[in-house]
C-alpha atoms as an extended CHARMM CRD file, in Angstrom:
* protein
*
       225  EXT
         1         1  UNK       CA            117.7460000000      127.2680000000      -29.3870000000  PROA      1               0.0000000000
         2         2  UNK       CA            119.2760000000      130.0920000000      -27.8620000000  PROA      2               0.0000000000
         3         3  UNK       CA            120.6870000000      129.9710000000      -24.4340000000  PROA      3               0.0000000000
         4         4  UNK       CA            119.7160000000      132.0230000000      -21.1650000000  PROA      4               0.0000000000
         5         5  UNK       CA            121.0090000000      132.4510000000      -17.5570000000  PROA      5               0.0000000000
         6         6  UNK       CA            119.0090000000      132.7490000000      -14.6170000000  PROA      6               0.0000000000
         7         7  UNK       CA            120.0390000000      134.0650000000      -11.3550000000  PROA      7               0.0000000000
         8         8  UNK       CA            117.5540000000      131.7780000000       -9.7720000000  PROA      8               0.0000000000
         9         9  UNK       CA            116.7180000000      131.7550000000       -6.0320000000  PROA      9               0.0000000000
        10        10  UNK       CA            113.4400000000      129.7390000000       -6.5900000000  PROA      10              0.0000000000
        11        11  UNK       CA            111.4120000000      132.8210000000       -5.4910000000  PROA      11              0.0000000000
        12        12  UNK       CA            108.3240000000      134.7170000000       -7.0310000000  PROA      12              0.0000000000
        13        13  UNK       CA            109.8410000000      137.3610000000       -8.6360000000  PROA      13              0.0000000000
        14        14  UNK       CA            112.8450000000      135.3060000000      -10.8770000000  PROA      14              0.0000000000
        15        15  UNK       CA            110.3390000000      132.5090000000      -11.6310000000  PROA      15              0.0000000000
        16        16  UNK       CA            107.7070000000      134.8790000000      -13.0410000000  PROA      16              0.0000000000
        17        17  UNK       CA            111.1090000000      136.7170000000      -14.9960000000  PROA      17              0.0000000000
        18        18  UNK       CA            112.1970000000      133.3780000000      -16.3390000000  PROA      18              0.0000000000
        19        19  UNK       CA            109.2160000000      132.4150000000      -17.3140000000  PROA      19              0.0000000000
        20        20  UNK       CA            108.1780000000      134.7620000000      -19.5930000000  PROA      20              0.0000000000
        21        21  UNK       CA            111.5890000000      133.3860000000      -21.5270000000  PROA      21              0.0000000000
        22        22  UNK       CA            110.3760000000      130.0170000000      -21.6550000000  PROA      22              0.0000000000
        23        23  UNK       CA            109.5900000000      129.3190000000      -24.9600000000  PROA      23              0.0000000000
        24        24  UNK       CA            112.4880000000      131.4610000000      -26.5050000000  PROA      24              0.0000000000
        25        25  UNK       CA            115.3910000000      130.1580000000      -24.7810000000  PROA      25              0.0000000000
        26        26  UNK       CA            117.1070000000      127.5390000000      -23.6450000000  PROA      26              0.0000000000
        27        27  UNK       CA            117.1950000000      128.1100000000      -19.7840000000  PROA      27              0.0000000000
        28        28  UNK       CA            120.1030000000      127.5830000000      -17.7220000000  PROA      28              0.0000000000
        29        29  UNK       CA            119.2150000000      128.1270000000      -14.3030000000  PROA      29              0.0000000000
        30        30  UNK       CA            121.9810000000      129.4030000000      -11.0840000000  PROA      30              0.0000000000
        31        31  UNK       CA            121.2670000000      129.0720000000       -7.4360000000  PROA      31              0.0000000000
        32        32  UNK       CA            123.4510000000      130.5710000000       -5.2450000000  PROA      32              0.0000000000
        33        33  UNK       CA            124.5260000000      129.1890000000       -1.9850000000  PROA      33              0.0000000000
        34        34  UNK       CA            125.7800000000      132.1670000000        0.6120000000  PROA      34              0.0000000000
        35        35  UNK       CA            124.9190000000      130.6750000000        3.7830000000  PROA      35              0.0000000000
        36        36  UNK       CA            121.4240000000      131.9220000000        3.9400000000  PROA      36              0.0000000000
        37        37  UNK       CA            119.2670000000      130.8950000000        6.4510000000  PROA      37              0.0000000000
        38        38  UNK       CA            116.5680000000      129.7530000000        3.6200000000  PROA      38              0.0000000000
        39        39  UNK       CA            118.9650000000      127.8730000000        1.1710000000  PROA      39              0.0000000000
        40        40  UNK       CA            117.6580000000      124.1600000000        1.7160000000  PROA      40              0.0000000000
        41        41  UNK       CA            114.0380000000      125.4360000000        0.8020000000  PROA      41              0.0000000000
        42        42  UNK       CA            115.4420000000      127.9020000000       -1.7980000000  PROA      42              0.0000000000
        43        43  UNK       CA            116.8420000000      124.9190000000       -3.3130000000  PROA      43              0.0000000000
        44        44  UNK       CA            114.2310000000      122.6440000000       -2.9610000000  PROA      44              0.0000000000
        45        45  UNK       CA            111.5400000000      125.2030000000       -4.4520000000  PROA      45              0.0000000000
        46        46  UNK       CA            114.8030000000      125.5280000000       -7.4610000000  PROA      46              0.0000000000
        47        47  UNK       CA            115.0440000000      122.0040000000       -8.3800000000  PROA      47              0.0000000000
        48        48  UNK       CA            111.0360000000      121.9630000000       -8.1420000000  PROA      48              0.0000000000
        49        49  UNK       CA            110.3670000000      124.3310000000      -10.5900000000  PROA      49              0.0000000000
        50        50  UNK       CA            113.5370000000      123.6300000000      -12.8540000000  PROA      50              0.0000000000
        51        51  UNK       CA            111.9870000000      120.2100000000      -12.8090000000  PROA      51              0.0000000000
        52        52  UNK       CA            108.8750000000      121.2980000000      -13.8530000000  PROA      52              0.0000000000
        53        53  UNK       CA            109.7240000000      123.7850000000      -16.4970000000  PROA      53              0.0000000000
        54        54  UNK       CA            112.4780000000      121.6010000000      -18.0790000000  PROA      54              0.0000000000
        55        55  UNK       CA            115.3510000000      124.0330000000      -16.9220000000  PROA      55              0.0000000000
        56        56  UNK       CA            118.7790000000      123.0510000000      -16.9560000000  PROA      56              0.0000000000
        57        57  UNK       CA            119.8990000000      123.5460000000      -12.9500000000  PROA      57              0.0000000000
        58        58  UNK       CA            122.9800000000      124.4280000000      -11.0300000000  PROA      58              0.0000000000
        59        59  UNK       CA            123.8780000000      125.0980000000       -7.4350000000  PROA      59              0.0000000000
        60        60  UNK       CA            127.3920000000      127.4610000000       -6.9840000000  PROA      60              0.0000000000
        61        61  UNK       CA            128.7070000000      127.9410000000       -3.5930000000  PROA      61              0.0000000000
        62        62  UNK       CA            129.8350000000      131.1970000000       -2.3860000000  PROA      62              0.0000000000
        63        63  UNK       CA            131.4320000000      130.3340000000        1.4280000000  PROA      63              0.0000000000
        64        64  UNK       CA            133.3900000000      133.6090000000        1.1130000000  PROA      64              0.0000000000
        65        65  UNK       CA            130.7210000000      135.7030000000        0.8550000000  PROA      65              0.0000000000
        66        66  UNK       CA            128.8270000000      133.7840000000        3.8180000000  PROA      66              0.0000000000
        67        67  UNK       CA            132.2710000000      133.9840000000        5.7730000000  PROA      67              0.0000000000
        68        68  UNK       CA            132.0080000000      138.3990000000        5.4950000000  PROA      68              0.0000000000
        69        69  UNK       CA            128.6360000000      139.1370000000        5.8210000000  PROA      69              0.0000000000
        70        70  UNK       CA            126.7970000000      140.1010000000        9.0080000000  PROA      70              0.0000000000
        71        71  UNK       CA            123.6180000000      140.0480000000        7.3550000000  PROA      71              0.0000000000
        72        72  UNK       CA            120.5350000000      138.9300000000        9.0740000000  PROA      72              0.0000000000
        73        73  UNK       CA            119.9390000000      136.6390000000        6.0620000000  PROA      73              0.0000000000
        74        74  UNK       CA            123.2590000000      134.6200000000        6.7720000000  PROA      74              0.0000000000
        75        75  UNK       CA            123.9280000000      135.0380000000       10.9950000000  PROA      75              0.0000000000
        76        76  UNK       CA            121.6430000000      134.5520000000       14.5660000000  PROA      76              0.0000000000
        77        77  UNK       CA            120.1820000000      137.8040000000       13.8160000000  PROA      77              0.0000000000
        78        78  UNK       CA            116.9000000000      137.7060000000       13.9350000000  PROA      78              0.0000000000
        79        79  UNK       CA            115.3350000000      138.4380000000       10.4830000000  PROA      79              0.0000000000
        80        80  UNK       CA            112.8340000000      141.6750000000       11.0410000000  PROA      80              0.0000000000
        81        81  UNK       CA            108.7960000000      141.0780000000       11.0940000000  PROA      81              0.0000000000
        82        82  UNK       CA            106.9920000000      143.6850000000        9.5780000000  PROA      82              0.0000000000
        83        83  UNK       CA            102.8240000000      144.3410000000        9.1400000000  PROA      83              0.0000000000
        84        84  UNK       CA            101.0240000000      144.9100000000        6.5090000000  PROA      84              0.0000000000
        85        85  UNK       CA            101.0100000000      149.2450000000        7.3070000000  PROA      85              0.0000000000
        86        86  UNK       CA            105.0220000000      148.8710000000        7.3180000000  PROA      86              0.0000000000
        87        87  UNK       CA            105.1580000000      147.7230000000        4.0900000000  PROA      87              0.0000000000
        88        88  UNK       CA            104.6250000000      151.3000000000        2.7150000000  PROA      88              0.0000000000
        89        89  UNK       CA            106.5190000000      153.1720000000        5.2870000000  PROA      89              0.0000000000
        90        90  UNK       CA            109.9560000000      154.0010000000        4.0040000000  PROA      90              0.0000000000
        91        91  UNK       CA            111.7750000000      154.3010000000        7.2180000000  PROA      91              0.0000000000
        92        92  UNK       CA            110.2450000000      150.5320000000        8.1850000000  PROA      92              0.0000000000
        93        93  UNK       CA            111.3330000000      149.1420000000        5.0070000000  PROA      93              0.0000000000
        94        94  UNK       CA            114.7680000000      150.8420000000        4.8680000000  PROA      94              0.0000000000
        95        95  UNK       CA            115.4060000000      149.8170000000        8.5970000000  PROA      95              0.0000000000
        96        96  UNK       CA            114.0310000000      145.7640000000        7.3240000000  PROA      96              0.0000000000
        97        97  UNK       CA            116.2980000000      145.9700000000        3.5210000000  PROA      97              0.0000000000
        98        98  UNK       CA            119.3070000000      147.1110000000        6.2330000000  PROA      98              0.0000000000
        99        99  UNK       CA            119.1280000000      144.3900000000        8.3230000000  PROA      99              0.0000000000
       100       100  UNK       CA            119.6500000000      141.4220000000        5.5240000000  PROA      100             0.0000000000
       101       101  UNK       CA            121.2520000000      143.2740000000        2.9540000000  PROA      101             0.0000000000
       102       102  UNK       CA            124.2730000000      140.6160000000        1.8750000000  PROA      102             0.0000000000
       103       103  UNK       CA            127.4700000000      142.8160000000        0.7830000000  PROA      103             0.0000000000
       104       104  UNK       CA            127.0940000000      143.6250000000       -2.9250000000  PROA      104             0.0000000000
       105       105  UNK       CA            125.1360000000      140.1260000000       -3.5950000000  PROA      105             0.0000000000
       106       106  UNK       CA            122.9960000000      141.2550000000       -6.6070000000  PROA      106             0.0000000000
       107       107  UNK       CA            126.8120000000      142.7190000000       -7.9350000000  PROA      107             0.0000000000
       108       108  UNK       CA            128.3570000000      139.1320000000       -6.9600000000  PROA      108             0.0000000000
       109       109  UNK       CA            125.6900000000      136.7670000000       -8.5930000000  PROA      109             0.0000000000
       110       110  UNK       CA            125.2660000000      138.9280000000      -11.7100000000  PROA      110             0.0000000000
       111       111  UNK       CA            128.9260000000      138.9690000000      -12.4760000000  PROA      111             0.0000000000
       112       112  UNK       CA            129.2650000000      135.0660000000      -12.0440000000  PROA      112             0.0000000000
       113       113  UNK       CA            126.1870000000      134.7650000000      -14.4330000000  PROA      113             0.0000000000
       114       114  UNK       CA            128.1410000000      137.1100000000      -17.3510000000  PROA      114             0.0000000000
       115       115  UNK       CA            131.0230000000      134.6880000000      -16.4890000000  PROA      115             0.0000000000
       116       116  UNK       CA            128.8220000000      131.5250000000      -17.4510000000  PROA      116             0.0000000000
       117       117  UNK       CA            126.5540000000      133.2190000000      -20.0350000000  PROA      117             0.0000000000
       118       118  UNK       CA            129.9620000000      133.9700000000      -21.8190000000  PROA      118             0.0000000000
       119       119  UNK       CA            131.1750000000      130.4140000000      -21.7340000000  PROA      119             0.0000000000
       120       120  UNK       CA            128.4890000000      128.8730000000      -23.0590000000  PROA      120             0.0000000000
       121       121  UNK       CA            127.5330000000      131.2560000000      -25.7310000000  PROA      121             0.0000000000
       122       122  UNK       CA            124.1460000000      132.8020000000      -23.7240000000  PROA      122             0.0000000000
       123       123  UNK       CA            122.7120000000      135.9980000000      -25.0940000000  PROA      123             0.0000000000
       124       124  UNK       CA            120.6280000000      137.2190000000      -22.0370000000  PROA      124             0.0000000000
       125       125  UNK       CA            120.9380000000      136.7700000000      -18.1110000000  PROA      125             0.0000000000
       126       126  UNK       CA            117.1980000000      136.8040000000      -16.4770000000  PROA      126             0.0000000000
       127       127  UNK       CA            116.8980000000      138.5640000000      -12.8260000000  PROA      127             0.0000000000
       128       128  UNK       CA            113.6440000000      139.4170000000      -10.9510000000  PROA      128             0.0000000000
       129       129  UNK       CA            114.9290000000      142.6750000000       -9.5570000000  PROA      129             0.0000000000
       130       130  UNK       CA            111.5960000000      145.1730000000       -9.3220000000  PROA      130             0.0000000000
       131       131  UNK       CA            110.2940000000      148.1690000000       -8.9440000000  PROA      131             0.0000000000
       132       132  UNK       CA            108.8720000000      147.2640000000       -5.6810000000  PROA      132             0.0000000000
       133       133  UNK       CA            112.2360000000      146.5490000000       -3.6020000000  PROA      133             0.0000000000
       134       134  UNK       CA            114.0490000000      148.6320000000       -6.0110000000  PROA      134             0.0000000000
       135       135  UNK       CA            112.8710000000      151.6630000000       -3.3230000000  PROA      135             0.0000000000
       136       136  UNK       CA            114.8370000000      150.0300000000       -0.8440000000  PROA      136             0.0000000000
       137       137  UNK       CA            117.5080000000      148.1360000000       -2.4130000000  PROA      137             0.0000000000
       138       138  UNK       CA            119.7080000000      149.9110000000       -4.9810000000  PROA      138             0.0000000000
       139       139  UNK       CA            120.6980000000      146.8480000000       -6.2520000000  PROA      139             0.0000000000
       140       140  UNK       CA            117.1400000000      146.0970000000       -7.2940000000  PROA      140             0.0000000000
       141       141  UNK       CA            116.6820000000      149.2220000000       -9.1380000000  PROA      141             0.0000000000
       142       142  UNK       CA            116.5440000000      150.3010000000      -12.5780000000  PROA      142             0.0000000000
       143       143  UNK       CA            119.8770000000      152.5790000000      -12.7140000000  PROA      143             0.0000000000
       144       144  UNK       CA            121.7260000000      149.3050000000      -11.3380000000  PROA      144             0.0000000000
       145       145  UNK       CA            120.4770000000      147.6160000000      -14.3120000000  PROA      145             0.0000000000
       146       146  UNK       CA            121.1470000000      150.4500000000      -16.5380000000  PROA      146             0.0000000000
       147       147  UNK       CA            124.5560000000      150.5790000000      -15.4130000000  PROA      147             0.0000000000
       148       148  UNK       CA            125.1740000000      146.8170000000      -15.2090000000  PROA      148             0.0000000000
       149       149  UNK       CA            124.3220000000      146.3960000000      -18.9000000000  PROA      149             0.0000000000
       150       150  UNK       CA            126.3480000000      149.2770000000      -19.8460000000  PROA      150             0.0000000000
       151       151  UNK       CA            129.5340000000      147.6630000000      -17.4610000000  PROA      151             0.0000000000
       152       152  UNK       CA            128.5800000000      144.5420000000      -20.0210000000  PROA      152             0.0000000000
       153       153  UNK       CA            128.9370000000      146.8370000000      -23.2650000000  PROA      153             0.0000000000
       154       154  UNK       CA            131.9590000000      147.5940000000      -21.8990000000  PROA      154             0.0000000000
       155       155  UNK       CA            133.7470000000      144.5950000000      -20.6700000000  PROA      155             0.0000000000
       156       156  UNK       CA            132.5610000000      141.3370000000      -22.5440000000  PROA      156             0.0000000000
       157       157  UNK       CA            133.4370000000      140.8300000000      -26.2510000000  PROA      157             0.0000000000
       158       158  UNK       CA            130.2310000000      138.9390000000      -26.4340000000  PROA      158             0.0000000000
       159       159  UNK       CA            126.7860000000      141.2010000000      -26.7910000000  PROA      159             0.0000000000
       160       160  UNK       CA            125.0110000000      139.5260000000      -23.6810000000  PROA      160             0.0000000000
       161       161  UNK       CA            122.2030000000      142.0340000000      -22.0350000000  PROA      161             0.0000000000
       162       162  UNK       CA            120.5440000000      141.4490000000      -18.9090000000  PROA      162             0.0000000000
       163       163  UNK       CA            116.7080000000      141.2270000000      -19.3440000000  PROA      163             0.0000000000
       164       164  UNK       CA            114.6010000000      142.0860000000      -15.9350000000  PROA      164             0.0000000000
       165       165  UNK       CA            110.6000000000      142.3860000000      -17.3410000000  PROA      165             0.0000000000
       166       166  UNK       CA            109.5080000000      143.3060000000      -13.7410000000  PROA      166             0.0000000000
       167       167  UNK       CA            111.8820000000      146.3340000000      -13.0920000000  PROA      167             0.0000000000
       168       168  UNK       CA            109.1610000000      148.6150000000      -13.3760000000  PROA      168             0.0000000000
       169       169  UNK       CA            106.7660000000      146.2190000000      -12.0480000000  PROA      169             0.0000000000
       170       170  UNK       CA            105.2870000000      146.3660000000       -8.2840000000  PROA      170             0.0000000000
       171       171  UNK       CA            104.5210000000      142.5580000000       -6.4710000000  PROA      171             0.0000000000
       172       172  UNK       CA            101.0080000000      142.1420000000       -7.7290000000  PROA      172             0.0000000000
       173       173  UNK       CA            101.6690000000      143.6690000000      -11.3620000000  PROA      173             0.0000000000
       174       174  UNK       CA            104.7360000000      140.4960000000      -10.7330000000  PROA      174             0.0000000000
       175       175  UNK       CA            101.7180000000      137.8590000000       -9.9000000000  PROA      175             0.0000000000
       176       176  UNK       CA             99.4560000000      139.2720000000      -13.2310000000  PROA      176             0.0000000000
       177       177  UNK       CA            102.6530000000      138.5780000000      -15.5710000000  PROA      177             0.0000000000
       178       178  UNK       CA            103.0380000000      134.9220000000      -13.4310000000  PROA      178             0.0000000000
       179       179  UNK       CA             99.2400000000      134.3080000000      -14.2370000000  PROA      179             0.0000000000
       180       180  UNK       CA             99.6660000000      135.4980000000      -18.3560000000  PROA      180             0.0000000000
       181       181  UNK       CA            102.8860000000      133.4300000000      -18.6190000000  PROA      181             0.0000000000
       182       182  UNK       CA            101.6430000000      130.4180000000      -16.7860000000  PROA      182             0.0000000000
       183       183  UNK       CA            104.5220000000      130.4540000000      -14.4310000000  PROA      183             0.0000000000
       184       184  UNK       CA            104.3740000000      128.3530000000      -11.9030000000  PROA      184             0.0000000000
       185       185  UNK       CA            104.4520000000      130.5290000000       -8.6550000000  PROA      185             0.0000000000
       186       186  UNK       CA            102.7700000000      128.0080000000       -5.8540000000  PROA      186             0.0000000000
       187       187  UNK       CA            106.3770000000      125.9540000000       -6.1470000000  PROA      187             0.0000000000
       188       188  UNK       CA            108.2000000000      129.2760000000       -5.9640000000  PROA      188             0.0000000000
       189       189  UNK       CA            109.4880000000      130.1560000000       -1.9880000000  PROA      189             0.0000000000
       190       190  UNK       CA            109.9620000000      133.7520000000       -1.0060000000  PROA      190             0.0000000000
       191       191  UNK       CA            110.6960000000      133.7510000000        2.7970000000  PROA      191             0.0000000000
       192       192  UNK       CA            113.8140000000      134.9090000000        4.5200000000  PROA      192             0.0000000000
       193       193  UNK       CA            113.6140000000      132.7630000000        7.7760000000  PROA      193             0.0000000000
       194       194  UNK       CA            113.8700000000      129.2740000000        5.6900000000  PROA      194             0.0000000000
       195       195  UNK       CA            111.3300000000      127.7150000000        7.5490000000  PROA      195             0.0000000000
       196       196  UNK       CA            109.2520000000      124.4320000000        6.0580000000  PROA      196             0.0000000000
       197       197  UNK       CA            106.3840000000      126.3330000000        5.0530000000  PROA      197             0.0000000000
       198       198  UNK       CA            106.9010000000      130.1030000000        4.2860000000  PROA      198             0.0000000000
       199       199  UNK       CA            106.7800000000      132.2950000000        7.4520000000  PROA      199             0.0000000000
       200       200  UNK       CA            104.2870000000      134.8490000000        6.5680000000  PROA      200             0.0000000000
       201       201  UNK       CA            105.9120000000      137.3940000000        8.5450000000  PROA      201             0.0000000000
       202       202  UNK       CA            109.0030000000      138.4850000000        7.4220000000  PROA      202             0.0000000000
       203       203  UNK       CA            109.1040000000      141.7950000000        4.7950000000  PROA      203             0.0000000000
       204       204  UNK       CA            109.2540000000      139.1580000000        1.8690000000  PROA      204             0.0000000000
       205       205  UNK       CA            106.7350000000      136.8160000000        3.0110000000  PROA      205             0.0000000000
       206       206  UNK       CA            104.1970000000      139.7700000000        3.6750000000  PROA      206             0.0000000000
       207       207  UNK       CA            104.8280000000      141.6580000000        0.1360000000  PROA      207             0.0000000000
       208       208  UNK       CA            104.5090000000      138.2550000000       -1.2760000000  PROA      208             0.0000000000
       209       209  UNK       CA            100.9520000000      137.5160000000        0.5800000000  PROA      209             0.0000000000
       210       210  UNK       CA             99.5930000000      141.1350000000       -0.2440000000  PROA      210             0.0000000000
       211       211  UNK       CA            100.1600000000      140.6680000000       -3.9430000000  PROA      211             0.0000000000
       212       212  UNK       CA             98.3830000000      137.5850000000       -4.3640000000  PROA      212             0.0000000000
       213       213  UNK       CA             95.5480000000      139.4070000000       -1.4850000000  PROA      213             0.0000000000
       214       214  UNK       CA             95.2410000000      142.5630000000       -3.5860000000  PROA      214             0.0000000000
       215       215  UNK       CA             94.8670000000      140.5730000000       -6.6190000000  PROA      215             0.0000000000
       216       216  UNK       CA             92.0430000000      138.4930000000       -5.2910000000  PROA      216             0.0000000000
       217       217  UNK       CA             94.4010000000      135.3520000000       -6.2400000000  PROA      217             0.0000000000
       218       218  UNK       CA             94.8820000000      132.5540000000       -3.6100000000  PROA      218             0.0000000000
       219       219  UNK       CA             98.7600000000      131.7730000000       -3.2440000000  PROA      219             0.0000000000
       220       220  UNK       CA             98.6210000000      128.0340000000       -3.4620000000  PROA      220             0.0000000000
       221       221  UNK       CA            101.8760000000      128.3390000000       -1.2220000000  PROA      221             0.0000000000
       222       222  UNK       CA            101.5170000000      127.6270000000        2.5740000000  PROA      222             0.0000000000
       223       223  UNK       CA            102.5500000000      130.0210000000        5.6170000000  PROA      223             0.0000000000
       224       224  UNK       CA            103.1890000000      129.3520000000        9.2700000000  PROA      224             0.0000000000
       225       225  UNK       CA            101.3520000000      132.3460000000        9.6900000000  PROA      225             0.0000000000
């Protein structure tokens, strides 16, 4: 079978991407480890699923990358709350995406998946960047991926493309294609904080619990809040 990397954080939007590739490839899953506040349940809702879905599973550390950045994500900053009415303000969610951007993570984890899909002969690398935080982070976006795949073209001998289905997609277009594909989206975790149950609160958490809202679909998932 042919052979797939996933950047794999355990959350809705990369479990819904690697699931559509299921039944075509042979799935080699990467969590990353950056000294995020939610890596324990990151990796617990990784393993889970992995489990589940038969994927092959590997944790890489990145204690460099924890070391430099003074993102809320990975310090004592606390991680912004945002309601529902802030989700669609731009200034709200610019000031949120500011406050735990991680320096050039998506650029980071993609290049260390190129590095493994070469060595062991993958022909794609799954992400769940998306239209819907591509508006506030440009490494989400659909020019990032555009150029990414081009920096591939460019730089690997091997013809390896990075596949992202929900790039044009908005959060509850993501839960539809999780329904069609069966993925399995109540083990998936999506909260910044890291708390037991998902926090409900943070800009994740709430874009997460609108989707599943405005798709009449209950998130079998649980929230603090």
């Amino acid at each position: 079978m042919k052979k797939a990397i996933s950047v794999f954080s355990g959350g809705l939007d990369c479990t819904v991407a690697t699931s559509i590739f299921h039944n075509k490839y042979e799935i080699h899953a990467i969590t990353f480890n950056y000294g995020q506040k939610s890596f324990k349940r990151e990796l617990k809702a990784s393993k889970e699923i992995c489990n589940k879905m038969n994927w092959k599973h590997e944790v890489i550390d990145l204690p460099w990358l924890a070391k430099i950045s003074n993102s809320s994500l990975t310090t004592d900053e606390d991680i912004p709350e945002l309601n529902v009415e802030d989700l669609d303000n731009l200034e709200k969610s610019k000031e949120s995406a500011s406050s735990v951007w991680v320096p050039a993570r998506n650029t980071v984890f993609t290049s260390i998946a190129l590095s493994y899909a070469e060595s062991i002969g993958a022909e794609i690398i799954i992400v769940g960047w998306n239209g819907e935080e591509g508006t506030t982070f440009p490494d989400n976006s659909k020019e990032f991926l555009e150029k990414f795949n081009e920096l591939i073209d460019a730089g690997s001998p091997d013809n390896i493309k990075i596949e992202a289905p929900a790039i044009d997609l908005n959060k509850e277009e993501i839960v539809k294609l999780g329904i069609e594909f069966d993925s399995p989206m109540e083990l998936s975790y999506s909260c910044y904080k890291g708390t037991d149950k998902q926090c409900g609160v943070c800009e994740s958490c709430m874009r997460r619990k609108r989707a599943f809202e405005n798709m009449g679909i209950k998130d079998k998932s649980e929230y603090e809040i």
